[in-house]
C-alpha positions in Angstrom: 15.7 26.9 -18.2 13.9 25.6 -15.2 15.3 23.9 -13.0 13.1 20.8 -12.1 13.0 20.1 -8.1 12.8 16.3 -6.3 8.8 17.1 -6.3 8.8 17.3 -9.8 10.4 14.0 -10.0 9.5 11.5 -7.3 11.5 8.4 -6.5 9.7 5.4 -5.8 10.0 5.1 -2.3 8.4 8.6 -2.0 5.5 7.8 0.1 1.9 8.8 -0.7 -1.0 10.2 1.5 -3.8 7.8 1.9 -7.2 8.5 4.0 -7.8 5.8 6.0 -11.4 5.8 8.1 -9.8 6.4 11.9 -11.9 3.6 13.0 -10.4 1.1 10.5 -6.9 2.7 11.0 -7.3 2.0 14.6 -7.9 -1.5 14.2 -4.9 -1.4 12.1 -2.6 0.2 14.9 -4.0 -2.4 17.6 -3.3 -5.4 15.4 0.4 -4.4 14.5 0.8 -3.6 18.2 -0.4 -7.1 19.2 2.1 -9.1 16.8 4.9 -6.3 16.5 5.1 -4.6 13.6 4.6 -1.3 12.1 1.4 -0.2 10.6 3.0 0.9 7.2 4.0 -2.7 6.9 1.4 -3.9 7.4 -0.8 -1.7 4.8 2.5 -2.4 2.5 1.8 -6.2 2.5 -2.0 -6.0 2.4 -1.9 -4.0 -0.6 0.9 -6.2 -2.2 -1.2 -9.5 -0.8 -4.3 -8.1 -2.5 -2.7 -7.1 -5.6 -1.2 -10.7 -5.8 -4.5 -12.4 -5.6 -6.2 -10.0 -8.1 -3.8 -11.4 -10.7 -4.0 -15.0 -9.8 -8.2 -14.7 -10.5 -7.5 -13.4 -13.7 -5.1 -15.5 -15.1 -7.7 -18.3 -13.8 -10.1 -16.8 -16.4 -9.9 -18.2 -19.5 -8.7 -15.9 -22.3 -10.7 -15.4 -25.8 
């Protein structure tokens, strides 16, 4: 039997490679240097911000 390795099975706080444009990712970098924080936060709460407001407009929607 195969043994299964931690690849096989990631954890959630694995990370995950995403392509940013450099120019955008740039921006990114000079804004978190300007108020302190680290880029990956940053994405981290734009993505959880964004996913937040996607679900607030739908529940707006009326259902059938």
């Amino acid at each position: 039997m195969e043994k299964m390795n931690e690849k096989d099975n990631p954890s959630q706080d694995d990370p995950i490679d995403l392509k940013i444009p450099k120019g955008l990712m740039e921006r990114v970098e000079a804004y978190c240097q300007s108020v302190g924080i680290a880029p990956h936060e940053f994405i981290i709460d734009a993505v959880s911000e964004k996913l937040a407001s996607i679900h607030k407009e739908r529940r707006r929607k009326p259902r059938l």
